[in-house]
N, C-alpha and C positions, 0 to 999 in steps of 0.2 A: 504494500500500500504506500501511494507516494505521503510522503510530511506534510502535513495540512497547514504548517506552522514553518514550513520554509520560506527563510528571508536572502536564500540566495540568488545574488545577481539581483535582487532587489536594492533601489535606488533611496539610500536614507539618509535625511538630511538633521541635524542635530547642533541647535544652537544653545550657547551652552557647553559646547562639547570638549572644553580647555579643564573645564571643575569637577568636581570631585566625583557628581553622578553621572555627570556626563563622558567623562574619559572614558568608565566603567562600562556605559552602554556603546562605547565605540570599539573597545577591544573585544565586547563578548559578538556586534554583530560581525565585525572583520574576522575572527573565527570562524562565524557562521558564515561567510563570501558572500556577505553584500559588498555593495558598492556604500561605502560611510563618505558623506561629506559633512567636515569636520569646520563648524562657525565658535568663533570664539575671540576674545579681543587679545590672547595671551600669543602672540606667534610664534614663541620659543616653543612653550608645550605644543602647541598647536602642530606644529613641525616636528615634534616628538612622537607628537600620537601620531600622526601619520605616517611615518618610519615605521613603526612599533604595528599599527595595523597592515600595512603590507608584509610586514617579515612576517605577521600570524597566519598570511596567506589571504588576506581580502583587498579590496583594491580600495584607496582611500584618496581624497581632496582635500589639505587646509584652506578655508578661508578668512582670511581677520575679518569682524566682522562685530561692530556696534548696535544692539538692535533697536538701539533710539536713534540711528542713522538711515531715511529714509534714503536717501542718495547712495547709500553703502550695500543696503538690504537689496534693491535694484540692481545693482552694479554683482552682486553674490548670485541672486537669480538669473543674471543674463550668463553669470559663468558655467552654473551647473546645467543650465538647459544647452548651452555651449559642448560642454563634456560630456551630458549624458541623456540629454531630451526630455528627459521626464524626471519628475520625483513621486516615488512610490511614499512614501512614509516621510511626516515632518514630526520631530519629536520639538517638543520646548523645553530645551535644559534650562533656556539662560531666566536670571532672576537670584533674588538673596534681598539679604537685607543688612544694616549697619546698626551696630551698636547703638551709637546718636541719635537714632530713629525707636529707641526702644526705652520703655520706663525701668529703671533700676530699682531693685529691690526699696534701695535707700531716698528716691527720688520720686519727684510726682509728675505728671501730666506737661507741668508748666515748664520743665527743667529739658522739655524735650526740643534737640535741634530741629528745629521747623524746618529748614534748605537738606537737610538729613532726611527728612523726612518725604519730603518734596523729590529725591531723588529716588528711594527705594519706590515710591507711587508712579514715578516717573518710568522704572526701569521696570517692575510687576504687573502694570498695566499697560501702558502706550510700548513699551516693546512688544508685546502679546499683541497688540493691534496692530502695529506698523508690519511684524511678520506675518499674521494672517491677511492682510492687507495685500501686500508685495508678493511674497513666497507663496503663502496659501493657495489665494486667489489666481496665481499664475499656474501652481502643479491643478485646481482644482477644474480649470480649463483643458487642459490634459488629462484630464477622464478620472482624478481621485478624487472620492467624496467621504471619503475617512480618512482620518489623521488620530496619530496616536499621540 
């Protein structure tokens, strides 16, 4: 019986994919031979993973890649559709949040950095829309209507 659950030679795109869950979900699908392309602002790891996933035997793409960068998010989707035509799978790694933006045990409400705060709203919400936006909306033209 074939694998119902194979991702190979499947096209998976993962931003995010420089941290800590993200590397994680890059080396296990390059094991499994997908095609992993690799978004992330870190281009040292970023070019690590990508090394690290073709010696595991999967074929892999870095792209630096800011997901509050509309012009950038663009510019990442004209490359992958460039390299591989289609994206099977969009994973959302990228997202976190900052100390500053959080109340301290010892601290109250008012003790919180607002521009801290402004940033993690920033990068957890409008990155999620600028990429479903851009990337989404372009693979979902190309025949995907799931995303994990």
């Amino acid at each position: 019986m074939k694998n119902l659950f194979s991702v190979e030679g499947r096209v998976i795109v993962i931003t995010g994919a420089t941290g800590i869950l993200g590397s994680s979900m890059v080396e296990h699908f390059a094991e499994q031979g997908a095609k992993v392309v690799i978004l992330g602002r870190n281009r040292e790891a970023g070019e690590r993973l990508e090394k690290a996933a073709r010696e595991a035997g999967g074929e892999a793409m870095f792209l630096e890649c800011n997901v509050l960068d509309k012009s950038m998010l663009e510019q990442n989707y004209q490359d992958i559709m460039a390299a591989y035509g289609r994206i099977d799978v969009l994973i959302n790694g990228a997202g976190g949040n900052q100390a500053a933006a959080t109340v301290a045990p010892d601290k109250t409400i008012f003790d919180l950095d607002v521009e801290a705060v402004r940033q993690v709203v920033d990068l957890n919400l409008f990155g999620i829309e600028f990429k479903w936006y851009i990337i989404g909306y372009g693979a979902e033209q190309g025949g995907v209507s799931y995303f994990t």
